[in-house]
N, C-alpha and C positions, 0 to 999 in steps of 0.2 A: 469641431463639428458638433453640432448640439443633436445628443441623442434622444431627449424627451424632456416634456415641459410639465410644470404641475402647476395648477390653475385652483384658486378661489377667490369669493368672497372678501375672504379674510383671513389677510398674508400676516403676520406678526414678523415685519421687518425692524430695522433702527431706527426705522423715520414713524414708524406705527403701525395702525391695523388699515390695510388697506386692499381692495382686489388686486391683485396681482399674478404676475404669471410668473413661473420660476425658471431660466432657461437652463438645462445641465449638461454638461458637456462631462462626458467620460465621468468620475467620481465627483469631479467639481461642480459650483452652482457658477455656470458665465455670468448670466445676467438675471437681474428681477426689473420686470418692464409692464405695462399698460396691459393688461387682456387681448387689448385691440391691436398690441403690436407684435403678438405669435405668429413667429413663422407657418405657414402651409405648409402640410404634408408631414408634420412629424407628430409621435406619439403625444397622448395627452391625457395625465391624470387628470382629473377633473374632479373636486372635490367637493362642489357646489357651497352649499353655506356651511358646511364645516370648514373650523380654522384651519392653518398650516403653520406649526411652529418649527423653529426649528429644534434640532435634538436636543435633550438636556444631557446637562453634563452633571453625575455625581463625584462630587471630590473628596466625599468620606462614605466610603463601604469597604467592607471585611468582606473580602471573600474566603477566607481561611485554607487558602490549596500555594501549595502546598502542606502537606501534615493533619489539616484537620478539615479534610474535602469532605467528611460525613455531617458535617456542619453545613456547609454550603460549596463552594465547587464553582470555578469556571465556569462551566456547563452550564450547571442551575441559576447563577446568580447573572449572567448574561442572557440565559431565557428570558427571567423575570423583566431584568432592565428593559428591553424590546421588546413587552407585552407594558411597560409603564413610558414608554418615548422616548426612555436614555438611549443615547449612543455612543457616551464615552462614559466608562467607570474608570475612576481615580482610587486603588484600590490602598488600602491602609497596614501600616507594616508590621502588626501585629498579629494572634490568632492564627495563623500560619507557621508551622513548624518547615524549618527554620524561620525566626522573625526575620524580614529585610532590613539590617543592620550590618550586612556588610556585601559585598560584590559577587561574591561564591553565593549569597543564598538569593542574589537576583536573578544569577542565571539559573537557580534552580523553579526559581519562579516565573521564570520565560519558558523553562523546559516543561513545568507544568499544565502553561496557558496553551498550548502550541495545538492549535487545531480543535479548540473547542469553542471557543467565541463564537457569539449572536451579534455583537457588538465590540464596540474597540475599548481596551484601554490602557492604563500607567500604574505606573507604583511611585509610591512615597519611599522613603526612604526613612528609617529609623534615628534616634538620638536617644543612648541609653549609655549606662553606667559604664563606662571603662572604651567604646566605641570612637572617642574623637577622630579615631587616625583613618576611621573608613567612612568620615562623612564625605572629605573633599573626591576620593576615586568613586563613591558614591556619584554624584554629581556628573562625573565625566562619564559611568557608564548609563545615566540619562533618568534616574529620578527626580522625581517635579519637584522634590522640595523634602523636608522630614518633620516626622512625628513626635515628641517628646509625652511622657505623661508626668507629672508635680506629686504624685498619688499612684502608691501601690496600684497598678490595673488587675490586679485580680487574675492574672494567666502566666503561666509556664511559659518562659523562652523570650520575656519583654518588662525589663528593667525601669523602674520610674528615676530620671534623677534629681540631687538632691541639687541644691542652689551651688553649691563648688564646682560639682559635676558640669551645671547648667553653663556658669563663667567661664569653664575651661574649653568646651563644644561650641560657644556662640562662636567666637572668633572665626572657626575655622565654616560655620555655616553660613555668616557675615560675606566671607570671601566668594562663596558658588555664589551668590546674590538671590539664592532660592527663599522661599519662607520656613519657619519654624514655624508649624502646626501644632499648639501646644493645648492638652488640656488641663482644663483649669482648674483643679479644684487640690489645695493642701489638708494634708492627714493629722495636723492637730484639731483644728476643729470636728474634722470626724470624730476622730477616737473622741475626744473629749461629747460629744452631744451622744456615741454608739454606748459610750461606761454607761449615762445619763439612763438609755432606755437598757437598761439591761437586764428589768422583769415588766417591759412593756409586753401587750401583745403584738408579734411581727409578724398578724395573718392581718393588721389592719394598714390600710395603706399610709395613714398618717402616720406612723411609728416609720416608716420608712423615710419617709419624707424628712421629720426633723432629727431620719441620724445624717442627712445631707445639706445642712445647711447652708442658706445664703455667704454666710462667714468662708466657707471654705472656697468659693469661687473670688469671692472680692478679695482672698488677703493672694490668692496664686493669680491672680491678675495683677494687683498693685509689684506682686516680685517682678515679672516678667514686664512690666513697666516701665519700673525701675533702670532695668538691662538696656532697655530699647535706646535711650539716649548716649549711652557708654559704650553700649558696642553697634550702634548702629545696623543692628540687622531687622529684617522683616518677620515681624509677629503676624499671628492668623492665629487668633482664639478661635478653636471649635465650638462646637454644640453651645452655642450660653445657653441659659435658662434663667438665669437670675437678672431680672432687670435690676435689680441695685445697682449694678457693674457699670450702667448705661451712663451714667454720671461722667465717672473717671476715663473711659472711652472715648466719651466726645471730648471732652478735655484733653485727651492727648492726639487725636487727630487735629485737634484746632492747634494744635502745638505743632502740626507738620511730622506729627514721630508716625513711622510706615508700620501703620497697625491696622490690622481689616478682621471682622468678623463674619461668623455664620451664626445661625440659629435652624433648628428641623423640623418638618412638620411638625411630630408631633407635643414638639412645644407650644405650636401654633393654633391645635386644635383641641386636645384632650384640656384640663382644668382639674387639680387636686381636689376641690370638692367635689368631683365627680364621678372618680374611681373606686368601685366596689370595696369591702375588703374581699382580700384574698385574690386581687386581680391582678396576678402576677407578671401575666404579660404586658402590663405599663410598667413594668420597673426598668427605669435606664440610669447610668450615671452621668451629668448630673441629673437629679428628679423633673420630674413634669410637677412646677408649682402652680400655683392660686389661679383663677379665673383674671384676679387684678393683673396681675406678673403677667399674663398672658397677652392680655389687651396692650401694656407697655411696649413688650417685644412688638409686637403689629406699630404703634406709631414709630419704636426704632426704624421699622423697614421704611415706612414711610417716611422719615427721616433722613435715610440715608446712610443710618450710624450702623446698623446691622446690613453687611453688602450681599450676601446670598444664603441659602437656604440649602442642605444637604440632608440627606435621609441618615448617614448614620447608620444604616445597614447592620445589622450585628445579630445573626442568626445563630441558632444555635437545637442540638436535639431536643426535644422537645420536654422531654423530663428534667430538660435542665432547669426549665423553668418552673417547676412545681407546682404545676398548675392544681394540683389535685391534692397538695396541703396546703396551698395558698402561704406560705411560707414565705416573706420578704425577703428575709435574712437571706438564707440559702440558696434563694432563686436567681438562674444568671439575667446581669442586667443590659439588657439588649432589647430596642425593638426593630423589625422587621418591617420593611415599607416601601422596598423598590416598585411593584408592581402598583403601588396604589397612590404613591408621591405626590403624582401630579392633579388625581381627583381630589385626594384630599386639601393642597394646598388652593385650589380654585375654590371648591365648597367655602372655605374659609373666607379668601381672597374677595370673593364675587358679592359676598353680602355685604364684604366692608367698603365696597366703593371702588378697588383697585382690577385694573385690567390684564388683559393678556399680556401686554408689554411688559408689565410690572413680571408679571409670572418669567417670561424668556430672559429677563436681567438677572432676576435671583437663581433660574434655576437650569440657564444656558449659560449668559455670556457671564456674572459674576464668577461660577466656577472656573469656563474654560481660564479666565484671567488669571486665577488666583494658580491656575494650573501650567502659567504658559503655553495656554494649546489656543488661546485666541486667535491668532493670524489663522485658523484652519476650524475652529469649532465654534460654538456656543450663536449664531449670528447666522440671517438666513442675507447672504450678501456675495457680489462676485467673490471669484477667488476661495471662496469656503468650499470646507467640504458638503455634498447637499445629502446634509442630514437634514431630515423632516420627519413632522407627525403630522398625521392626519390626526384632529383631536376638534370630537363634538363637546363644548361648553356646556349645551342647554339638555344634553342627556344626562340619566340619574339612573344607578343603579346599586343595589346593595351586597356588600364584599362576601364572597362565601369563599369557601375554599380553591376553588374552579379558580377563579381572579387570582390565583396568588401563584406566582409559576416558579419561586424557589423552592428549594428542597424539600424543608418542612413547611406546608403548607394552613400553619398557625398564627396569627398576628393579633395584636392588640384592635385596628380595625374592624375585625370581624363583625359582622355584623352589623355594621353603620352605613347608613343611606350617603352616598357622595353624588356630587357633583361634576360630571365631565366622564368624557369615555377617549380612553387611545383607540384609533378605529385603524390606526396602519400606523408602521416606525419603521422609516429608508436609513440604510446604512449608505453613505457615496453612492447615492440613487440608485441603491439594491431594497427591494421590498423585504425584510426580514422581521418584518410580524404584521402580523391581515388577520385581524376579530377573531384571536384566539389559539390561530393557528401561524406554526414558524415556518416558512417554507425556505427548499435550501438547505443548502451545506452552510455550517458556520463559517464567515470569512472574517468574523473581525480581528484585528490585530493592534499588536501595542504602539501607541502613538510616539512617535521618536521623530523629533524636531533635527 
């Protein structure tokens, strides 16, 4: 029985941008059909010339709960998400005490989640030093896939492993047929460029920059390359940053090897010649490089080589980023961008020629894919769940702290004029965020196929 329909101008379905009417029956979308072909007598959004996208999916955010909920939180990092059009977070197995790396600390991360959601989501599951034996019960108790880091990550309770480590883990991650989410970057070209600056100044942003070298992402790419052929499992390089990489990528998809990438906003938007010094809230690993490196990443997408786009969420209290010695070194490196994702990546998007479609593939259907939650997310089509945004294109507004609905309410955006407004975000055709305000009991819950 179709409960209520949603109507505009401009549907961002599979086939395009087109008027359309959305029919929903119960949590589901039944149908998308002509305007002229709505049934009488039932309820009707009506959203006039604002678009209707459907939900986006983040498949990399840190929500840090359990253990470090004063960082971000359930609560807070799902507000945010449905004040920016996400409806499913793909949460990351780090920053959370206990890390999700093994079965006991998923249920402790179910028992966390449990009644605080705005939105729905999953967890990753972990791959770290000594863990092989709890990748495959991983798996079965319903993680999308695991996280590995090549490079010290910098946090308590979340192991980097070493290339032996990695050989001895594939196998058994090969078998669930889920992806290794790997990031990319190795610790000798760090150390070796961090000795390098070691009476530079690290209140200027460039001193941070080249202790991060292009080197470090291209030699922990070519390792994980390497693997793909031998053990035949699914690689998902996170966050690039480095167009160098773009090379050896296309080269091994054209080779048929199962390797899909991301890249995040604000790779896509900021430019290292343009960050202050002391501008500590752009520091992320790996760095935000050159204005040129920037432009590249944009033709990858257009290309195809780069498949979706993820925030990378990675909040944190606010003195951790030192903002007030301006301090590289010491500052933690995370940036913060659920609530502002999707203005920023249209601003960017819209002047280069690319549409709305392009926006729901990187930053709907790409994820849900990469997430297994496809048959049910990322796609505004029967059978889906009817997640939607109400989201005006041609509105502009500038980020202040109000706009930002996680915990701490600081970001490297601040202050920049964007492009596009979320003006409403349905959870299973529940309104749960309307211009600013969340109405409602939280009901989202973890997505389990």
């Amino acid at each position: 029985m179709i409960s209520r329909a949603f109507i505009s101008r401009r549907v961002v379905t599979p086939d395009g941008v087109r008027p359309a009417g959305i029919l929903v029956d119960g949590e589901r979308i039944r149908a998308v059909v002509d305007p002229s072909e709505l049934p009488r007598d039932i309820p009707v959004v009506d959203s006039g010339d604002a678009a209707i996208l459907p939900g986006l999916v983040d498949s990399h955010v840190h929500i840090n709960e359990p253990g470090r909920t004063h960082w971000e939180g359930f609560e807070t990092a799902t507000r945010a998400a449905a004040a920016g059009g996400y409806t499913l977070l793909v949460d990351m197995p780090l920053n959370c005490l206990p890390a999700t790396t093994s079965v006991s600390a998923l249920r402790e991360k179910r028992a966390a989640a449990s009644g605080k959601c705005r939105v729905d989501w999953a967890a990753w599951g972990g791959v770290v030093s000594g863990n092989e034996d709890c990748i495959e019960p991983l798996a079965a108790a319903g993680v999308r896939g695991y996280k590995c880091f090549l490079i010290d990550p910098g946090i308590n309770g979340f192991e980097m492993v070493t290339a032996a480590e990695l050989r001895t883990a594939l196998p058994h991650v090969a078998r669930t047929g889920l992806p290794l989410l790997a990031h990319a970057e190795l610790a000798p070209p760090v150390a070796e460029a961090t000795r390098a600056l070691d009476r530079a100044d690290w209140k200027t942003y460039r001193t941070y920059l080249q202790s991060r070298p292009d080197e470090a992402e291209l030699s922990a790419i070519r390792r994980l390359l390497r693997f793909c052929p031998e053990i035949n499992f699914r690689l998902h390089v996170v966050h690039l940053s480095s167009a160098q990489a773009l090379g050896e990528l296309r080269a091994a998809r054209a080779e048929g090897l199962p390797v899909t990438v991301e890249t995040c906003p604000h790779y896509l938007h900021f430019a290292a010649e343009d960050i202050p010094d002391g501008a500590t809230l752009c520091k992320c690993a790996p760095p935000i490089r050159s204005a040129e490196n920037r432009e590249n990443l944009w033709s990858a997408l257009r290309d195809g080589i780069i498949d979706l786009v993820a925030t990378d969420h990675s909040p944190c209290p606010p003195e951790m980023k030192r903002i007030e010695s301006g301090d590289f070194r010491s500052a933690w490196g995370g940036i913060c961008g659920l609530s502002v994702a999707l203005p920023v990546m249209w601003t960017e998007a819209s002047r280069r020629g690319f549409t709305l479609s392009e926006i729901a593939c990187w930053m709907a259907e790409g994820p849900a894919r990469l997430a297994s939650c496809e048959s049910r997310k990322g796609r505004i089509t029967a059978g889906h769940d009817a997640d939607l945004i109400i989201f005006d294109p041609d509105a502009e507004f500038v980020v202040t702290p109000e706009r930002l609905h996680y915990r701490h309410p600081v970001s490297a955006y601040m202050s920049e004029k964007l492009r596009g407004v979320v003006k409403a975000t349905y959870l299973r055709g529940e309104l749960v965020y309307d211009s600013g305000a969340f109405p409602g009991e939280p009901h989202g819950r973890e997505y389990r196929s």
